[in-house]
C-alpha positions in Angstrom: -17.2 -10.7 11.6 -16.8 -7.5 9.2 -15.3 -5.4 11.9 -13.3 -2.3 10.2 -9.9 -2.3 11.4 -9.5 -6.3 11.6 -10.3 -6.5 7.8 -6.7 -5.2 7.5 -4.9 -7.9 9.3 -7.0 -10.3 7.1 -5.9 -8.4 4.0 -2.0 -8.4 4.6 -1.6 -12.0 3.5 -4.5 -12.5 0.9 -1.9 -11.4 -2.3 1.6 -12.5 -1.4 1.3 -16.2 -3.4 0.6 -14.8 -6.8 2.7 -11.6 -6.8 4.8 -12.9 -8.8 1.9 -14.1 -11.6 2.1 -11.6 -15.1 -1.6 -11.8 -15.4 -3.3 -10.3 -12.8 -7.0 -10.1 -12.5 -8.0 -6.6 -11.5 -11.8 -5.2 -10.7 -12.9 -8.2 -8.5 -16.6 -7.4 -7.9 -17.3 -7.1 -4.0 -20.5 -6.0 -2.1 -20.7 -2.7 0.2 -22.0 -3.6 3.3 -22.3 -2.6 7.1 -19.7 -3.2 9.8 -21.0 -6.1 12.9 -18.2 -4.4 15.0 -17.0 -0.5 14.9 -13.4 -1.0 16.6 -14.4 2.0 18.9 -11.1 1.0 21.1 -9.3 0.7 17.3 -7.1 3.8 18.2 -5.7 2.3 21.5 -4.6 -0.5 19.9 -0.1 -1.4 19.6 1.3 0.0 16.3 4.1 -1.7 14.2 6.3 0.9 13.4 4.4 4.2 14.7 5.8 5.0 17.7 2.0 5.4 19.3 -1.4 6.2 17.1 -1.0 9.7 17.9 2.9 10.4 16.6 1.5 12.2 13.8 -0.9 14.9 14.7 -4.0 16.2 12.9 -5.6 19.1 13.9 -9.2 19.2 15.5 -12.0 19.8 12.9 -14.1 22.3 12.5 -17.8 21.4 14.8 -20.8 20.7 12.8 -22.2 24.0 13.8 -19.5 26.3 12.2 -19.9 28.1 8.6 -17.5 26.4 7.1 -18.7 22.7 7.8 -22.0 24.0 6.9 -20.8 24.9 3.2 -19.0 22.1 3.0 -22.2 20.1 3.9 -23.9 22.1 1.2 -21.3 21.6 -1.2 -21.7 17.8 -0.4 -25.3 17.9 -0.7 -24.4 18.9 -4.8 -21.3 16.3 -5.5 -23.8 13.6 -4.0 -27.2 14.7 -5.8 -26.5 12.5 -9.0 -23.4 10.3 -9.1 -23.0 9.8 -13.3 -22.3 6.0 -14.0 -18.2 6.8 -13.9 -18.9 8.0 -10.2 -21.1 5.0 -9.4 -18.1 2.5 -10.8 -16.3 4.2 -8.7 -18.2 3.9 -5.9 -18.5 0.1 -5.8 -15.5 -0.3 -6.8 -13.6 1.0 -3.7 -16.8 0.6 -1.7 -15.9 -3.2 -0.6 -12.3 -2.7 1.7 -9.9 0.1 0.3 -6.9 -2.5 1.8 -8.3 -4.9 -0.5 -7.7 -2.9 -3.5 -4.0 -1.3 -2.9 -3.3 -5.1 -2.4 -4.7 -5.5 -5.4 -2.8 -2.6 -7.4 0.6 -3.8 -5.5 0.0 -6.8 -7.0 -0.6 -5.4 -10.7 2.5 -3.6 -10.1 4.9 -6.4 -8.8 3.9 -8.2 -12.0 4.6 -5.8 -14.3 8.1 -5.7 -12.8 9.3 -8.9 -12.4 11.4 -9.0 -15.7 14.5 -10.2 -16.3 16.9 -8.3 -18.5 18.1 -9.7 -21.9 22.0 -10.4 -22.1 23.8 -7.7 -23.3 26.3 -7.6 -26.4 29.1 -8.7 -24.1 27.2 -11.6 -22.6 26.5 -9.6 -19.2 22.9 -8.7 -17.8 22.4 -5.3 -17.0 20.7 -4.3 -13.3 17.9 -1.8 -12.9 19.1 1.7 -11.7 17.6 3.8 -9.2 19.3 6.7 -10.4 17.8 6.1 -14.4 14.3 3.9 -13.5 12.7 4.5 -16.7 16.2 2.9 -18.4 15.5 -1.0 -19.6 15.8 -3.0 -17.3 13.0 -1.0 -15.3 13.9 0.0 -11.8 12.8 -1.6 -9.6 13.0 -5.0 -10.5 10.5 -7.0 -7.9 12.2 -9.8 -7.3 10.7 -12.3 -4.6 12.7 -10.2 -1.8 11.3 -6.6 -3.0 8.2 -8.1 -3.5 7.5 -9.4 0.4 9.0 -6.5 1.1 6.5 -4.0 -0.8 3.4 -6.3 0.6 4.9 -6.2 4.1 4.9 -2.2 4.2 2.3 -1.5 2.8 -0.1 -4.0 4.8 1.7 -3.4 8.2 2.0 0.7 7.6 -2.1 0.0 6.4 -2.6 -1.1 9.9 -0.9 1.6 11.8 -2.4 4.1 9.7 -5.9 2.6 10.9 -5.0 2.6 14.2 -4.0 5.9 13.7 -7.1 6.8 12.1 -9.1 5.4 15.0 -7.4 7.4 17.1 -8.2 10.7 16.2 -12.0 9.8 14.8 -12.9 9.0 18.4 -10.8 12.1 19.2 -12.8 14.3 17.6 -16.0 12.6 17.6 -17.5 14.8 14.2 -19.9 11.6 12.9 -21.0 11.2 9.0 -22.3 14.3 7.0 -25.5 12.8 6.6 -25.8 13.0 10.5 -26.2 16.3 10.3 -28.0 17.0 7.4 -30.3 14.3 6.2 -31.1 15.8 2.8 -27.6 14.2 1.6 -28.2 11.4 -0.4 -25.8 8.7 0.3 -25.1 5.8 -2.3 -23.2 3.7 0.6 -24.2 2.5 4.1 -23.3 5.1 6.5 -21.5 2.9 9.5 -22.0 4.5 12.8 -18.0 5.7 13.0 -16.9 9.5 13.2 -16.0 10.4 9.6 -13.1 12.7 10.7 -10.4 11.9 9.6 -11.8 10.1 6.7 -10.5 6.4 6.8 -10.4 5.7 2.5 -8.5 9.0 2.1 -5.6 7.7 4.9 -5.3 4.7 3.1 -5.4 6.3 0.0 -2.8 8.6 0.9 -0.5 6.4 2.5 -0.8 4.0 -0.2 0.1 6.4 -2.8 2.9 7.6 -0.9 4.5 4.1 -0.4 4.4 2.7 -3.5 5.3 5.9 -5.3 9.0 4.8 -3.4 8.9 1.7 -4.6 7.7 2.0 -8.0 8.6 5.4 -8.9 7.5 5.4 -12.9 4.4 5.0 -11.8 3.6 7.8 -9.7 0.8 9.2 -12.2 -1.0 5.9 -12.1 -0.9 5.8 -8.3 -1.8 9.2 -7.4 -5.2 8.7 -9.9 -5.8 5.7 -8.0 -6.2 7.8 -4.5 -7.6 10.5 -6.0 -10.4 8.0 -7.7 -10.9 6.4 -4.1 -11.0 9.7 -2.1 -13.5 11.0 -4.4 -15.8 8.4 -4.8 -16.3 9.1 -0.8 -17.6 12.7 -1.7 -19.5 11.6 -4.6 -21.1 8.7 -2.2 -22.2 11.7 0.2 -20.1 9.9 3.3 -17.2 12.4 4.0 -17.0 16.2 3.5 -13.7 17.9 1.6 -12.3 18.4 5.1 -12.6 14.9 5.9 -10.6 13.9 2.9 -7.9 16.5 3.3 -7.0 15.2 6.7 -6.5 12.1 6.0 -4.3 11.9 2.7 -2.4 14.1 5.0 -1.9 11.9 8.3 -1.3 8.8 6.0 1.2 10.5 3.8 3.2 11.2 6.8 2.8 7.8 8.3 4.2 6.4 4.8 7.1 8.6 5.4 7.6 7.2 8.7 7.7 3.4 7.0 10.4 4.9 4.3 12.3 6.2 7.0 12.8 2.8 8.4 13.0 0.7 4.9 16.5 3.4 4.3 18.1 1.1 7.4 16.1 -2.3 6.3 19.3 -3.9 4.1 17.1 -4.3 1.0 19.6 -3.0 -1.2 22.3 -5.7 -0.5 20.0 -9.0 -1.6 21.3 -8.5 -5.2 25.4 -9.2 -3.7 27.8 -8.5 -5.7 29.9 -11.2 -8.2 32.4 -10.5 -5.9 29.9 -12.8 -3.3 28.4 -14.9 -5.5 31.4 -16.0 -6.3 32.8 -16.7 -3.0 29.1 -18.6 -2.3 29.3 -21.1 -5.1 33.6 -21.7 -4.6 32.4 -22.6 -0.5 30.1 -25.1 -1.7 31.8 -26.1 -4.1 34.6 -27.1 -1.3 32.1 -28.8 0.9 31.4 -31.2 -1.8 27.6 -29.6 -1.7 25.1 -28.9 -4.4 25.0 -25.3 -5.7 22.5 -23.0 -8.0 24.1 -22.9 -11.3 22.8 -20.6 -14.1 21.6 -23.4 -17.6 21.5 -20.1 -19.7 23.6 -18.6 -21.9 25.2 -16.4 -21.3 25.2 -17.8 -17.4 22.8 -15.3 -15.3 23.4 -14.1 -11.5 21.0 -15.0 -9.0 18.4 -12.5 -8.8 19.0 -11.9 -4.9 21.0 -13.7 -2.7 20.6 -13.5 1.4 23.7 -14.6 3.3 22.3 -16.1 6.5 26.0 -15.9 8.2 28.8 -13.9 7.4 31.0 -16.8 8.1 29.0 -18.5 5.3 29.1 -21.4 7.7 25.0 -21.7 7.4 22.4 -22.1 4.6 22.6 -20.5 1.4 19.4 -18.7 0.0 19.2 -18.1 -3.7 16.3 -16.6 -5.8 16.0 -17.3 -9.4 13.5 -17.4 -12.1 
């Protein structure tokens, strides 16, 4: 069952295997299609991190009858007239499931970062720095760690801001533009939801938000990715400007509510220091145990290390290439 909001539990696990892959197949050809189920209850349903659907608050729109939705209908009725071949692409290509495609982008992204550094003239590697990102070795590096990580927010903060979404289109009740004037030409089924707050452009705008944190050099790339998305909804003729604007803007703040939480998550320590990788391999090296140990040369660090106990009296996790 295609039901809207459930697509994005679905979606949280499809890419996680091959993240680490450095070929990754972008521009997967899906169908547009109807929804069996709406979710009408969507917007009561338990967050992950939001507090309750309704901790960030959008304001009410403007009713169908008022000037200003009237010119934006008439505005519409123009951007939707004659989609050029550029629009259409984009049309289909985030018609399928916008969750779908972020996944997809995280994906390209996690790739593209997953490089190890080349030994330096001292036979040391050099770490990626926050503070100087566009410095070889890229910040950040997405090692398996970062990488869950980065699939984990954004799928769970996805959900929330659905749920979210939900919320406040049953709130406000203001249904597709189309609805109200049925001289707009559409070029995607219109699913029998309120369009306010547009659903692609909370996804688009949380997703851009998020992973502009994570991957910060590609904050260009990103923001033309939701901009593409959210305005291949006006150029299908299924949301009006104000639609858009609302939502970018709840799911920017929901992202900011999942970077408030990844400050306290601990992510920075799975690197360790040599200070603790030392101290790792010397207590297994006691116990008579087998140990990672680095066949390059120079030797390299692990690429994260989690300490399960601080006694270092349980197991040992080490992630290498």
């Amino acid at each position: 069952m295609k039901s809207r909001i459930t697509l994005i539990i679905i979606a949280s696990t499809l890419t996680i295997l091959s993240s680490c892959k450095k070929d990754v197949d972008l521009g997967t050809e899906f169908n547009s299609y109807s929804y069996s189920s709406t979710d009408d209850d969507g917007g009561t349903w338990k967050t992950i991190v939001l507090t309750s659907p309704d901790q960030v608050p959008v304001a009410a729109p403007a009713s169908p009858d008022e000037q200003s939705y009237l010119s934006e209908l008439d505005a519409l009725q123009t951007s939707s007239a004659n989609p050029t071949s550029d629009q259409m692409s984009a049309i289909n290509y985030w018609s399928s499931n916008g969750v779908v495609r972020w996944n997809e982008i995280t994906r390209q992204l996690v790739a593209k970062y997953f490089l190890l550094s080349q030994p330096n003239a001292d036979n040391t590697y050099s770490f990626p720095d926050p503070a100087h990102p566009d410095q070889y070795p890229l910040f950040p590096f997405a090692s398996p760690p970062y990488a869950s990580r980065a699939f984990a927010y954004l799928s769970a903060g996805s959900y929330d801001a659905m749920v979210a979404a939900w919320h406040y289109k049953y709130l406000y009740n203001r249904m597709a533009p189309s609805t109200y004037d049925a001289s707009i030409k559409t070029s995607l089924p219109v699913n029998n939801i309120p369009a306010y707050p547009s659903e692609d452009a909370v996804l688009a705008g949380f997703s851009r938000t998020i992973l502009t944190a994570l991957f910060p050099l590609e904050a260009a790339y990103l923001s033309q990715m939701a901009l593409e998305q959210e305005n291949s909804r006006i150029w299908a003729g299924v949301n009006v400007t104000s639609d858009i604007v609302a939502g970018d803007s709840l799911g920017k703040k929901i992202a900011q509510a999942f970077l408030g939480r990844g400050k306290t998550d601990g992510m920075k320590n799975t690197l360790g220091t040599p200070a603790q990788w030392d101290s790792i391999t010397s207590y297994w090296a006691n116990t008579g145990k087998l140990t990672w140990k680095s066949l390059e040369i120079p030797a390299r660090q692990p690429l994260a290390v989690t300490i399960i106990s601080a006694s270092l009296t349980a197991s040992i996790i080490f992630f290498t290439s």
